[in-house]
CHARMM internal coordinates of N, CA and C (Angstrom, degrees):
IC EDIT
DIST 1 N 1 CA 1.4535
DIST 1 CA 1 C 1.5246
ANGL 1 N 1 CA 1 C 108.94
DIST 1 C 2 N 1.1590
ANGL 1 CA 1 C 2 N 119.78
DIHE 1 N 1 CA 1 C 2 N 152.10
DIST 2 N 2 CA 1.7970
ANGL 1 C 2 N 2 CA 113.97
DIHE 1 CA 1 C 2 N 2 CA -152.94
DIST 2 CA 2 C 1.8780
ANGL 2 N 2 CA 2 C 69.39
DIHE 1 C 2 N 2 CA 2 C -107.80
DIST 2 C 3 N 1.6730
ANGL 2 CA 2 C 3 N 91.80
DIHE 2 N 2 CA 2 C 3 N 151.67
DIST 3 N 3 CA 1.2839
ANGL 2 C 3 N 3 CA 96.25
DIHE 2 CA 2 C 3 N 3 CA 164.37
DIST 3 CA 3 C 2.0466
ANGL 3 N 3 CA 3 C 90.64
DIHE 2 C 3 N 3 CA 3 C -144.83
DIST 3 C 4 N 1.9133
ANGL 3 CA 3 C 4 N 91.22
DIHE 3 N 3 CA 3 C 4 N 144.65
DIST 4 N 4 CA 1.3154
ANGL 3 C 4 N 4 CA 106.29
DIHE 3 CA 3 C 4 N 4 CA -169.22
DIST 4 CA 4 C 1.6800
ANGL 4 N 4 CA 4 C 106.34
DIHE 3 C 4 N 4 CA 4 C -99.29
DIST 4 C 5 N 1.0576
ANGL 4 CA 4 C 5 N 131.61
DIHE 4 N 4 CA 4 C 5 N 125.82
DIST 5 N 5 CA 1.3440
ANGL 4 C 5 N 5 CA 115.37
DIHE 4 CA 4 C 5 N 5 CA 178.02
DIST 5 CA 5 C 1.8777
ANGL 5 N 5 CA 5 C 118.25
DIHE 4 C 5 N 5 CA 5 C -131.16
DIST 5 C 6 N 1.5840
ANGL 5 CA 5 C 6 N 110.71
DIHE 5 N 5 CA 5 C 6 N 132.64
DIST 6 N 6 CA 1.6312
ANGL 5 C 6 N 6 CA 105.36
DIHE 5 CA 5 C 6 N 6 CA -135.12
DIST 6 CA 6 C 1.8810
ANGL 6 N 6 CA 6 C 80.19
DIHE 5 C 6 N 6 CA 6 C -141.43
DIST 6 C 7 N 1.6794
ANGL 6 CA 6 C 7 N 107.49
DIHE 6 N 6 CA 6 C 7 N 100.59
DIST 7 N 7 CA 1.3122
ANGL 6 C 7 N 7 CA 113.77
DIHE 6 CA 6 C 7 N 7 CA 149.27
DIST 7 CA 7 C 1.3176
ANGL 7 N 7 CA 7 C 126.55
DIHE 6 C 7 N 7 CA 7 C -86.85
DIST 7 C 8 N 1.7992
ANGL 7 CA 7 C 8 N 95.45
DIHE 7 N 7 CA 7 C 8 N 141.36
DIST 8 N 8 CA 1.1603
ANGL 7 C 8 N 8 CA 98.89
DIHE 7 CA 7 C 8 N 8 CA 174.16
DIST 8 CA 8 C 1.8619
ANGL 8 N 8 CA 8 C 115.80
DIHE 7 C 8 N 8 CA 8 C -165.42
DIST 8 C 9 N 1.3188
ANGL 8 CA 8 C 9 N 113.26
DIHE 8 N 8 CA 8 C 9 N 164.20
DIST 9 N 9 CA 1.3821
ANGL 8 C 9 N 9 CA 91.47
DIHE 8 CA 8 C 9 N 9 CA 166.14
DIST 9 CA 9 C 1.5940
ANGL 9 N 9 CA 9 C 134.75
DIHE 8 C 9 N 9 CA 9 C -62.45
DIST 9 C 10 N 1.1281
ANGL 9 CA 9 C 10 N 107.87
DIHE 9 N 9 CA 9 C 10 N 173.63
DIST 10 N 10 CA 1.2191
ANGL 9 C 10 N 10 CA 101.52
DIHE 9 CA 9 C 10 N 10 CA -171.42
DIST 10 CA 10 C 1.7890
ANGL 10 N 10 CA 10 C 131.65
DIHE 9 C 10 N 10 CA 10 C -73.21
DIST 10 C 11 N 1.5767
ANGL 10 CA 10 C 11 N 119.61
DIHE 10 N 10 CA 10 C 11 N 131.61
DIST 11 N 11 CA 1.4949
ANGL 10 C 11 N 11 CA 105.27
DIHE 10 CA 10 C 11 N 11 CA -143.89
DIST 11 CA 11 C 2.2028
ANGL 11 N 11 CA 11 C 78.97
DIHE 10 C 11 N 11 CA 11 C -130.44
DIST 11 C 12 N 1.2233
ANGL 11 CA 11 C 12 N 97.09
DIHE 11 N 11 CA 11 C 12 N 163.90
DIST 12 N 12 CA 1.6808
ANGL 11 C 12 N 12 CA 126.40
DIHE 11 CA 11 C 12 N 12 CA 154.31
DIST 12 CA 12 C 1.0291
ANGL 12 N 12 CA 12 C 105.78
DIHE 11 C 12 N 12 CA 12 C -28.33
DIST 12 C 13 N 1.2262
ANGL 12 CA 12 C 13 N 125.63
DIHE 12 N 12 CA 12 C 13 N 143.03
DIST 13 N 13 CA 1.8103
ANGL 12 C 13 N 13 CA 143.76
DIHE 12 CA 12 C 13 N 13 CA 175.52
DIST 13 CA 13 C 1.5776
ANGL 13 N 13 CA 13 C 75.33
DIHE 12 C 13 N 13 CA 13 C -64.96
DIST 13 C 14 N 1.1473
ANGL 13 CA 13 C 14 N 111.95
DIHE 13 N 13 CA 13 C 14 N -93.48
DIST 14 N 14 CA 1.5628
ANGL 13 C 14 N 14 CA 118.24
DIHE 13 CA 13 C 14 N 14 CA -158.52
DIST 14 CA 14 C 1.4749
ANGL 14 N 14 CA 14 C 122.34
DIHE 13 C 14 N 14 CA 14 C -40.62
DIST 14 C 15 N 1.6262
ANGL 14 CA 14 C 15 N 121.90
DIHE 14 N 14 CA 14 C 15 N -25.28
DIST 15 N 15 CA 1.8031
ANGL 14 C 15 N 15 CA 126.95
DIHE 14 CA 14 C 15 N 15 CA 166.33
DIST 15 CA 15 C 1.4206
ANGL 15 N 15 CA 15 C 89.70
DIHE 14 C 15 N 15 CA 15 C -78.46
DIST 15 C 16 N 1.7203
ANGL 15 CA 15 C 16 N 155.21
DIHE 15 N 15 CA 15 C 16 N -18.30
DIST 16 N 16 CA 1.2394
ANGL 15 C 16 N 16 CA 120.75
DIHE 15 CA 15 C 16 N 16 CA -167.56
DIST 16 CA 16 C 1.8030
ANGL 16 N 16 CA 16 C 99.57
DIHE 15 C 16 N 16 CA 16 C -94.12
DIST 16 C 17 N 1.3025
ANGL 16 CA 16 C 17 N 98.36
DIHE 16 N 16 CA 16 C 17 N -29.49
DIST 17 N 17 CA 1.8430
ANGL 16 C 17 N 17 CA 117.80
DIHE 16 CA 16 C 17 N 17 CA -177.93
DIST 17 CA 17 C 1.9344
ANGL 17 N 17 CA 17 C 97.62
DIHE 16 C 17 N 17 CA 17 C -36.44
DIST 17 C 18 N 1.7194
ANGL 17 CA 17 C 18 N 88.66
DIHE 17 N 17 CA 17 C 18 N -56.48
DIST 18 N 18 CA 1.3824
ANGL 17 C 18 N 18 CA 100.16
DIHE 17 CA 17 C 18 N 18 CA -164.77
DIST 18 CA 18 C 1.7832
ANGL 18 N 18 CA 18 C 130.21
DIHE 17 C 18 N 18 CA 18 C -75.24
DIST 18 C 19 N 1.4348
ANGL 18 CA 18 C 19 N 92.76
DIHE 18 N 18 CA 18 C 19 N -10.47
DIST 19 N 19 CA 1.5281
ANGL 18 C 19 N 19 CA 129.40
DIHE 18 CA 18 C 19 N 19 CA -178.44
DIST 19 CA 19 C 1.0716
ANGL 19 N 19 CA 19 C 98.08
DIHE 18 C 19 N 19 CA 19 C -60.67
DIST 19 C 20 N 1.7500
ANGL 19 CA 19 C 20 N 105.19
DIHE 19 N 19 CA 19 C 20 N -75.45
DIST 20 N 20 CA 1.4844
ANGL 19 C 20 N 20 CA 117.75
DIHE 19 CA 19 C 20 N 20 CA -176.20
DIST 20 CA 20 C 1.5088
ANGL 20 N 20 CA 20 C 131.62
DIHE 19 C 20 N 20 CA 20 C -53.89
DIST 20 C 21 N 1.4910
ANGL 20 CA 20 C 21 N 110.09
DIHE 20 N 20 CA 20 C 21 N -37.79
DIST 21 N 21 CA 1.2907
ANGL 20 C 21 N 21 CA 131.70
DIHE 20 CA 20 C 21 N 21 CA 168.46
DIST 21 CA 21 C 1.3659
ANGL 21 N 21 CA 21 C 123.99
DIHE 20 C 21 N 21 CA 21 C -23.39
DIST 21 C 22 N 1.7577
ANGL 21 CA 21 C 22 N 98.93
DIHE 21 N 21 CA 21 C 22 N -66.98
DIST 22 N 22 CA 1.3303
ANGL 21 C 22 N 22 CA 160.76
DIHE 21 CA 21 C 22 N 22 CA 167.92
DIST 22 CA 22 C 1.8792
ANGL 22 N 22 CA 22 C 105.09
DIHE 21 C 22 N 22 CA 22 C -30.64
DIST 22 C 23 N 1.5001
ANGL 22 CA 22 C 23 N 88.87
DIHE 22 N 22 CA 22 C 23 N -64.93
DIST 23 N 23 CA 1.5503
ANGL 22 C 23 N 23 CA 102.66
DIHE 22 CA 22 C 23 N 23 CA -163.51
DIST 23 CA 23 C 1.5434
ANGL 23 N 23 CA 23 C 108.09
DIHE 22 C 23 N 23 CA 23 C -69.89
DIST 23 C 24 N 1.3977
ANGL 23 CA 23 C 24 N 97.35
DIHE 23 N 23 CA 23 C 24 N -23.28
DIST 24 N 24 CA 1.3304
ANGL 23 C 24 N 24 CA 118.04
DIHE 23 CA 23 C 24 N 24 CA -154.59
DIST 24 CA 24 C 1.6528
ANGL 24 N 24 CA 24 C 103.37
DIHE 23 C 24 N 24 CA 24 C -76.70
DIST 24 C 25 N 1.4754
ANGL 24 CA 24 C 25 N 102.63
DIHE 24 N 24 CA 24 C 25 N -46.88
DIST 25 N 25 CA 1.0934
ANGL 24 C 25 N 25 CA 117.76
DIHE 24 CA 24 C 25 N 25 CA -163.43
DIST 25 CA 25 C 1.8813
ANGL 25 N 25 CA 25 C 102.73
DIHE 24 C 25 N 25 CA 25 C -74.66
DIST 25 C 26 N 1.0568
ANGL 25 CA 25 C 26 N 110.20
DIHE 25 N 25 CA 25 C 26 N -58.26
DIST 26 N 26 CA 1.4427
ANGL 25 C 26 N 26 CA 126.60
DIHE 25 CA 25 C 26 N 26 CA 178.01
DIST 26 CA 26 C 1.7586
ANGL 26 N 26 CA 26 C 96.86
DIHE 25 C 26 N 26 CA 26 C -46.32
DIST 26 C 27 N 0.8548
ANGL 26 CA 26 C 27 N 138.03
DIHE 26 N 26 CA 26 C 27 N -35.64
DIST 27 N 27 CA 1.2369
ANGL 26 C 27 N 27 CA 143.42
DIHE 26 CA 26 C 27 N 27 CA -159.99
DIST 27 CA 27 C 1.7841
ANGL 27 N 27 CA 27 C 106.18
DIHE 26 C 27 N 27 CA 27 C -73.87
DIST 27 C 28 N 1.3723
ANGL 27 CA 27 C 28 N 92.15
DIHE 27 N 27 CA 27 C 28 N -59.17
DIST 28 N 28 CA 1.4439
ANGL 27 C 28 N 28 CA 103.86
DIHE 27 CA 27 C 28 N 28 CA 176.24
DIST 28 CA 28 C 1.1456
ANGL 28 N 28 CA 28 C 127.07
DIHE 27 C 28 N 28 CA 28 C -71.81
DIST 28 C 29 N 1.5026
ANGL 28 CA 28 C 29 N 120.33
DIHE 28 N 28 CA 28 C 29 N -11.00
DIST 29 N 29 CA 1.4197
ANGL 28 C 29 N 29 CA 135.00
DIHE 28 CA 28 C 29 N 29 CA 162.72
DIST 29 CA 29 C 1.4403
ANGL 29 N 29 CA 29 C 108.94
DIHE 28 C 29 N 29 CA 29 C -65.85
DIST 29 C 30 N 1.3290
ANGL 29 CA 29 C 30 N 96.95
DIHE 29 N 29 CA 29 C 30 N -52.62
DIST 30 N 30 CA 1.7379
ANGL 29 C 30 N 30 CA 100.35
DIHE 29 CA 29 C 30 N 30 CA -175.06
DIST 30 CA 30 C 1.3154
ANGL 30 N 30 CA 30 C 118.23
DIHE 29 C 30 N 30 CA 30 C -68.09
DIST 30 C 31 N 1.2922
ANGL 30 CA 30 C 31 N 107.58
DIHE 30 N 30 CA 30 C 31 N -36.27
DIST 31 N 31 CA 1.6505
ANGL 30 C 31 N 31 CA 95.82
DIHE 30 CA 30 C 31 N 31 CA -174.11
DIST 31 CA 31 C 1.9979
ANGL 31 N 31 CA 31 C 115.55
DIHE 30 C 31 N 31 CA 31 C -130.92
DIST 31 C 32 N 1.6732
ANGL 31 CA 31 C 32 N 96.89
DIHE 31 N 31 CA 31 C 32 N 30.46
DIST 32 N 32 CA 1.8037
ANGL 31 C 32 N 32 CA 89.94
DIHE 31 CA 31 C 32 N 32 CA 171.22
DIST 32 CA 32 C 1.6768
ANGL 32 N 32 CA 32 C 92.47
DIHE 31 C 32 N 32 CA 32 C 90.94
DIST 32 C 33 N 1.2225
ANGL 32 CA 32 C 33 N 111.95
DIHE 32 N 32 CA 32 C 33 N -92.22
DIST 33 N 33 CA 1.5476
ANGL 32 C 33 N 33 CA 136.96
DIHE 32 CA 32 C 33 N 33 CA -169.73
DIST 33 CA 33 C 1.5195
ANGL 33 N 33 CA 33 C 108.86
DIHE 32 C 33 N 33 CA 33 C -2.00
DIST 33 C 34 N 1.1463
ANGL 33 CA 33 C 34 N 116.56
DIHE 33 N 33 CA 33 C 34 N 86.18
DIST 34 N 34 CA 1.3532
ANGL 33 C 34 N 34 CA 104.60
DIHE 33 CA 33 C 34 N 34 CA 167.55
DIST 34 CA 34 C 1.7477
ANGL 34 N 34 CA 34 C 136.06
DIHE 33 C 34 N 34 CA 34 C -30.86
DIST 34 C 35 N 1.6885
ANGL 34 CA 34 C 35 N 97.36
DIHE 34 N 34 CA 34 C 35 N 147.15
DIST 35 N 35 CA 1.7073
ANGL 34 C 35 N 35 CA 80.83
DIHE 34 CA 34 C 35 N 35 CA 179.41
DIST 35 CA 35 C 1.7342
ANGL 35 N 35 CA 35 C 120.57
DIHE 34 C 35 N 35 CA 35 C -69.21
DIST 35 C 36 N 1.0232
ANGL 35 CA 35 C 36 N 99.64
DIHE 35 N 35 CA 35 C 36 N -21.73
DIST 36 N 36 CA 1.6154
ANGL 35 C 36 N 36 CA 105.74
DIHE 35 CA 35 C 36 N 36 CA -172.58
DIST 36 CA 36 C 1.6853
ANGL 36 N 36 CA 36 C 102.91
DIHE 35 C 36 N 36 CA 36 C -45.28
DIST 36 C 37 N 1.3195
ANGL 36 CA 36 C 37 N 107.29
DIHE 36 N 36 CA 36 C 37 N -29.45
DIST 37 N 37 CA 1.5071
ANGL 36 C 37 N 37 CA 117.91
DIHE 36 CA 36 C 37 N 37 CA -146.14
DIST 37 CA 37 C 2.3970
ANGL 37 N 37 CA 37 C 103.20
DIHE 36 C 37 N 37 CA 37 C -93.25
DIST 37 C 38 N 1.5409
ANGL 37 CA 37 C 38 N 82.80
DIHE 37 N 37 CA 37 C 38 N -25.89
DIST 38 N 38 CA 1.8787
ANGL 37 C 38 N 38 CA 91.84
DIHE 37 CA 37 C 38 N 38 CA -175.41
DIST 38 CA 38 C 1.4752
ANGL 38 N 38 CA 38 C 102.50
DIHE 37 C 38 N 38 CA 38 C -83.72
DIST 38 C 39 N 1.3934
ANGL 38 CA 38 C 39 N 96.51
DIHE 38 N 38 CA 38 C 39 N 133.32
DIST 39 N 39 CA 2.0367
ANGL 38 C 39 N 39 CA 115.65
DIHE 38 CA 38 C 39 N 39 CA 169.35
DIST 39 CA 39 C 1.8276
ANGL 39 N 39 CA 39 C 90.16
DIHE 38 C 39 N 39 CA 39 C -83.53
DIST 39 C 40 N 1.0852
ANGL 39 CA 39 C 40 N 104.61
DIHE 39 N 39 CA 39 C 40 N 154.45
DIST 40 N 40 CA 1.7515
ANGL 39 C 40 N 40 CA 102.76
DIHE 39 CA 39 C 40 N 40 CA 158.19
DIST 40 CA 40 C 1.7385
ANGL 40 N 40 CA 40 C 79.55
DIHE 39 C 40 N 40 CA 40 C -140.31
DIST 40 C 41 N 1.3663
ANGL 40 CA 40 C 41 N 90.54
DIHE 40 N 40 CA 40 C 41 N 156.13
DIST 41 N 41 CA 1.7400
ANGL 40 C 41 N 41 CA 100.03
DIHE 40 CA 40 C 41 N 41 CA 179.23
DIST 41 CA 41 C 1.6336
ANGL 41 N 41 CA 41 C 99.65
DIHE 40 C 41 N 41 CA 41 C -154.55
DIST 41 C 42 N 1.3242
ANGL 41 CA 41 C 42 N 111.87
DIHE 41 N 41 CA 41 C 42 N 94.64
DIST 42 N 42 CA 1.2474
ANGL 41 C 42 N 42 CA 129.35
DIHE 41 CA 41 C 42 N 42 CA -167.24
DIST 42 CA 42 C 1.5651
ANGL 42 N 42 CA 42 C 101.14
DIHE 41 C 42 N 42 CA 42 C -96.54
DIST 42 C 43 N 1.8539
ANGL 42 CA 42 C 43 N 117.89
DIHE 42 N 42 CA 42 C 43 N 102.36
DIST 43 N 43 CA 1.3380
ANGL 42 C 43 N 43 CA 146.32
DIHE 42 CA 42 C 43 N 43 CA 155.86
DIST 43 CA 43 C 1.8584
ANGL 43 N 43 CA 43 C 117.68
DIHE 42 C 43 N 43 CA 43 C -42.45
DIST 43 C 44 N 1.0159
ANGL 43 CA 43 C 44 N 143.82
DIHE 43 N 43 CA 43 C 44 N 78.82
DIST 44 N 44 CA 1.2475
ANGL 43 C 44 N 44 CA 126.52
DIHE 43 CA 43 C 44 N 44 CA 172.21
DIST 44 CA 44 C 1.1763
ANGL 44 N 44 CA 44 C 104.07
DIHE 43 C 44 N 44 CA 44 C -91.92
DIST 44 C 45 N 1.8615
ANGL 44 CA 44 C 45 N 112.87
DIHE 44 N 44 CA 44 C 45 N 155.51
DIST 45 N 45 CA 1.0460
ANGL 44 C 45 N 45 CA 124.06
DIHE 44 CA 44 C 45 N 45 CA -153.77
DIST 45 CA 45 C 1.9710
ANGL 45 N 45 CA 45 C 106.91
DIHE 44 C 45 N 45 CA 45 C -125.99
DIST 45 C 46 N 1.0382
ANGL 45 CA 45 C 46 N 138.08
DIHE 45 N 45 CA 45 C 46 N 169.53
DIST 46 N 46 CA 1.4314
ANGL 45 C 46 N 46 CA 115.76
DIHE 45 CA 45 C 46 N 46 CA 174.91
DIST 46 CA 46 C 1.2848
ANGL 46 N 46 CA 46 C 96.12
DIHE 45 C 46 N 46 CA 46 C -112.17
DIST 46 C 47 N 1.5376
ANGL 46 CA 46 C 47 N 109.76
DIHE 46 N 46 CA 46 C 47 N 145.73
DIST 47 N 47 CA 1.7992
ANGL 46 C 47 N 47 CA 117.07
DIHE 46 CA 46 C 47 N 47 CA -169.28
DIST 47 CA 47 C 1.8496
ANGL 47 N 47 CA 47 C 106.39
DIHE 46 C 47 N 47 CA 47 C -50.20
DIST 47 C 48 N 1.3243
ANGL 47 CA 47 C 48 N 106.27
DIHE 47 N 47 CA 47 C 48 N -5.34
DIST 48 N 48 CA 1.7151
ANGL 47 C 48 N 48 CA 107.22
DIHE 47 CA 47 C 48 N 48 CA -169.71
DIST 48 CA 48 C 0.9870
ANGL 48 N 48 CA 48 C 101.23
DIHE 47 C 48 N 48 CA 48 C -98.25
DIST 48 C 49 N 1.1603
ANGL 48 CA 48 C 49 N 126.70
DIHE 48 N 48 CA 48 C 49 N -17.33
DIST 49 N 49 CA 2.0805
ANGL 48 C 49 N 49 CA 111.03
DIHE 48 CA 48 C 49 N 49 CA 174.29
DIST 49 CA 49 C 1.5041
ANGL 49 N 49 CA 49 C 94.89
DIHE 48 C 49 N 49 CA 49 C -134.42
DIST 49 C 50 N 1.4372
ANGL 49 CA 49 C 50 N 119.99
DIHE 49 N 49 CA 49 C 50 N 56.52
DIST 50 N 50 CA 1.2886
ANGL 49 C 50 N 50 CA 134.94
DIHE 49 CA 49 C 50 N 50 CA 137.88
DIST 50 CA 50 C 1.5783
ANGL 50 N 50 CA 50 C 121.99
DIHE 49 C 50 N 50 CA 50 C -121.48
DIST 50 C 51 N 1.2069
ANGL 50 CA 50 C 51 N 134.81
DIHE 50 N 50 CA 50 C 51 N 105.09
DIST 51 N 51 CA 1.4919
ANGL 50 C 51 N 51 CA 133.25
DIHE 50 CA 50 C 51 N 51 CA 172.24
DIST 51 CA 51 C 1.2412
ANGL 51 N 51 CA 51 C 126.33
DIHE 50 C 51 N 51 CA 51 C -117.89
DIST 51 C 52 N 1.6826
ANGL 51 CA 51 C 52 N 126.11
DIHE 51 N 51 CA 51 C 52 N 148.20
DIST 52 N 52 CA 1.1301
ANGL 51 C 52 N 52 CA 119.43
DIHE 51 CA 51 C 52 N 52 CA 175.03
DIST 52 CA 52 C 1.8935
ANGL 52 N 52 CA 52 C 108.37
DIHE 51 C 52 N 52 CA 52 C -117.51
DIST 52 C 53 N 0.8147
ANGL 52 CA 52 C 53 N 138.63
DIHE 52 N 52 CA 52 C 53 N 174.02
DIST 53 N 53 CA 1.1367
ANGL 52 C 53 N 53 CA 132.36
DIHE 52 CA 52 C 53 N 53 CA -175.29
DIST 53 CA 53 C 1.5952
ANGL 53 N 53 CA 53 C 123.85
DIHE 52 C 53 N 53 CA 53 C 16.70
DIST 53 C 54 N 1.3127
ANGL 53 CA 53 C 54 N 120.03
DIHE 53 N 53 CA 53 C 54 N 67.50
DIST 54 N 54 CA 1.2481
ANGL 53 C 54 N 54 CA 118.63
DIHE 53 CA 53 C 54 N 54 CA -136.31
DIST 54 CA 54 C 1.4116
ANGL 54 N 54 CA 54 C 145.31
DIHE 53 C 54 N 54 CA 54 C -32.52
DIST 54 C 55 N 1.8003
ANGL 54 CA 54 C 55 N 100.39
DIHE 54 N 54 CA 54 C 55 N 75.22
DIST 55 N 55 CA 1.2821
ANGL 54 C 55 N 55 CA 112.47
DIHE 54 CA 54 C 55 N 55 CA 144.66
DIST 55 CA 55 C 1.5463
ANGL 55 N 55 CA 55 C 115.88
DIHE 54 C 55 N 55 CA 55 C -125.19
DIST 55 C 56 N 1.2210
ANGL 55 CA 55 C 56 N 126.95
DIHE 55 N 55 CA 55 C 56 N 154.97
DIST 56 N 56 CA 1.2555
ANGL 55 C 56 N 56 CA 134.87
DIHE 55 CA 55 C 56 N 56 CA 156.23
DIST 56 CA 56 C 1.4276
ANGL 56 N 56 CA 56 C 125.61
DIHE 55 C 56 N 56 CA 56 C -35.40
DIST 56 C 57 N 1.4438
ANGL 56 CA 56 C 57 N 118.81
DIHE 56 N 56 CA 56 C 57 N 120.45
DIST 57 N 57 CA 1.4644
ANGL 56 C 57 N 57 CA 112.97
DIHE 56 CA 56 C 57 N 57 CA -177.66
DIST 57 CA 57 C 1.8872
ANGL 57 N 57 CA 57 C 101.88
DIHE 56 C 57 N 57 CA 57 C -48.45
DIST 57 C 58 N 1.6639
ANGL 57 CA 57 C 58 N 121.91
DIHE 57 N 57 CA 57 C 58 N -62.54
DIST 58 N 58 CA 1.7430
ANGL 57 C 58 N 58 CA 102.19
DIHE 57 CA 57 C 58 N 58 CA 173.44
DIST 58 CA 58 C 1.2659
ANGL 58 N 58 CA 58 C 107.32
DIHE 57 C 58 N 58 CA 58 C -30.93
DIST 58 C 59 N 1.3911
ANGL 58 CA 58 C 59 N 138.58
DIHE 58 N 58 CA 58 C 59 N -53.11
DIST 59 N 59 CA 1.1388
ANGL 58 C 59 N 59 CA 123.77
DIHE 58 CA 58 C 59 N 59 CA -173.21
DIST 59 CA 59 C 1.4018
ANGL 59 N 59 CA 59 C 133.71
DIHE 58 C 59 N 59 CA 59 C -40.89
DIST 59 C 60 N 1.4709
ANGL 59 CA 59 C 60 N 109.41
DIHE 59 N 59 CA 59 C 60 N -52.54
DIST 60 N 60 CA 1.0975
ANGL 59 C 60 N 60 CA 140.76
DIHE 59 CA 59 C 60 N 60 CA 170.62
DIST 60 CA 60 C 1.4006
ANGL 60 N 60 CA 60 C 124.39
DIHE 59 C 60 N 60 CA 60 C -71.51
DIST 60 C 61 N 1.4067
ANGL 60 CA 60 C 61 N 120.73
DIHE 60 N 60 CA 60 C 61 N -29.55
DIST 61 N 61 CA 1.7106
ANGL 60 C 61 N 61 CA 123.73
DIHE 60 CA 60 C 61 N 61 CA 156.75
DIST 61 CA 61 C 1.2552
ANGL 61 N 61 CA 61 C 98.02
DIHE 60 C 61 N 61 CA 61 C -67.73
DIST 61 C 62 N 1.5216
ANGL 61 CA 61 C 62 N 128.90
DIHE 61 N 61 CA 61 C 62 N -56.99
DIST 62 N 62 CA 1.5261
ANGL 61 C 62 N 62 CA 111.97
DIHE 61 CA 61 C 62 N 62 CA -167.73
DIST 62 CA 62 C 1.2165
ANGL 62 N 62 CA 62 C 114.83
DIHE 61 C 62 N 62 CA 62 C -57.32
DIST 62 C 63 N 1.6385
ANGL 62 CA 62 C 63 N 140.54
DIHE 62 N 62 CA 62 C 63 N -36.44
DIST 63 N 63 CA 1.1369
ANGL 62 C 63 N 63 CA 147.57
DIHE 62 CA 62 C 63 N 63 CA -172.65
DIST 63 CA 63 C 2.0626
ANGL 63 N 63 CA 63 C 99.88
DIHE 62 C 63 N 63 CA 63 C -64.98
DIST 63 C 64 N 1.6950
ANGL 63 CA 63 C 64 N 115.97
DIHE 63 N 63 CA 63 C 64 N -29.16
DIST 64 N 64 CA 1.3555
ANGL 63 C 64 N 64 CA 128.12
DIHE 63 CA 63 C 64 N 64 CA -144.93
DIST 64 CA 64 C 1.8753
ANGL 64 N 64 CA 64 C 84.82
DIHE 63 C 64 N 64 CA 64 C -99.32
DIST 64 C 65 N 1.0086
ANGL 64 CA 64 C 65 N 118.67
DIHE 64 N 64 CA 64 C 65 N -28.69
DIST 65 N 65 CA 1.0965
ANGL 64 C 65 N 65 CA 140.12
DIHE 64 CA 64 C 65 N 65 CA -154.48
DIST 65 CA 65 C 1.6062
ANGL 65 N 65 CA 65 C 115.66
DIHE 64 C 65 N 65 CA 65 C 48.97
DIST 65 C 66 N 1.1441
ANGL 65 CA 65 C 66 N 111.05
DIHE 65 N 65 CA 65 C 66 N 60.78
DIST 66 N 66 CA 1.6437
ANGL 65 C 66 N 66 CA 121.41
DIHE 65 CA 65 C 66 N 66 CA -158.58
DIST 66 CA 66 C 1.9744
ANGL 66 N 66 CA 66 C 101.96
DIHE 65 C 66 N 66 CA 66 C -101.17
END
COOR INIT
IC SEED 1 N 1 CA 1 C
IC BUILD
């Protein structure tokens, strides 16, 4: 059974609903595989031990004011 696995920071009940949906669907297009058959196992991360250019995405929303 294929299992999909998708880090990220942390998102909306309803953007992860749609994430998975998403992955799910595209998946089975590409390769036959029924959906019954795909795991998705969606990783969220906390904006503090995620960084890009080293600062912390919090860092970077607070600076974004997001």
């Amino acid at each position: 059974m294929p299992l999909i696995v998708f880090e990220a920071g942390q998102m909306k009940p309803e953007v992860k609903a749609e994430l998975i949906r998403r992955l799910t669907e595209v998946s089975v297009q590409v390769t036959g595989i029924p959906k019954e058959l795909f795991f998705v196992a969606v990783h969220e991360l906390p904006d503090t031990d995620i960084a890009v250019g080293g600062d912390t995405v919090a860092e970077i929303k607070a600076r974004l004011a997001v």
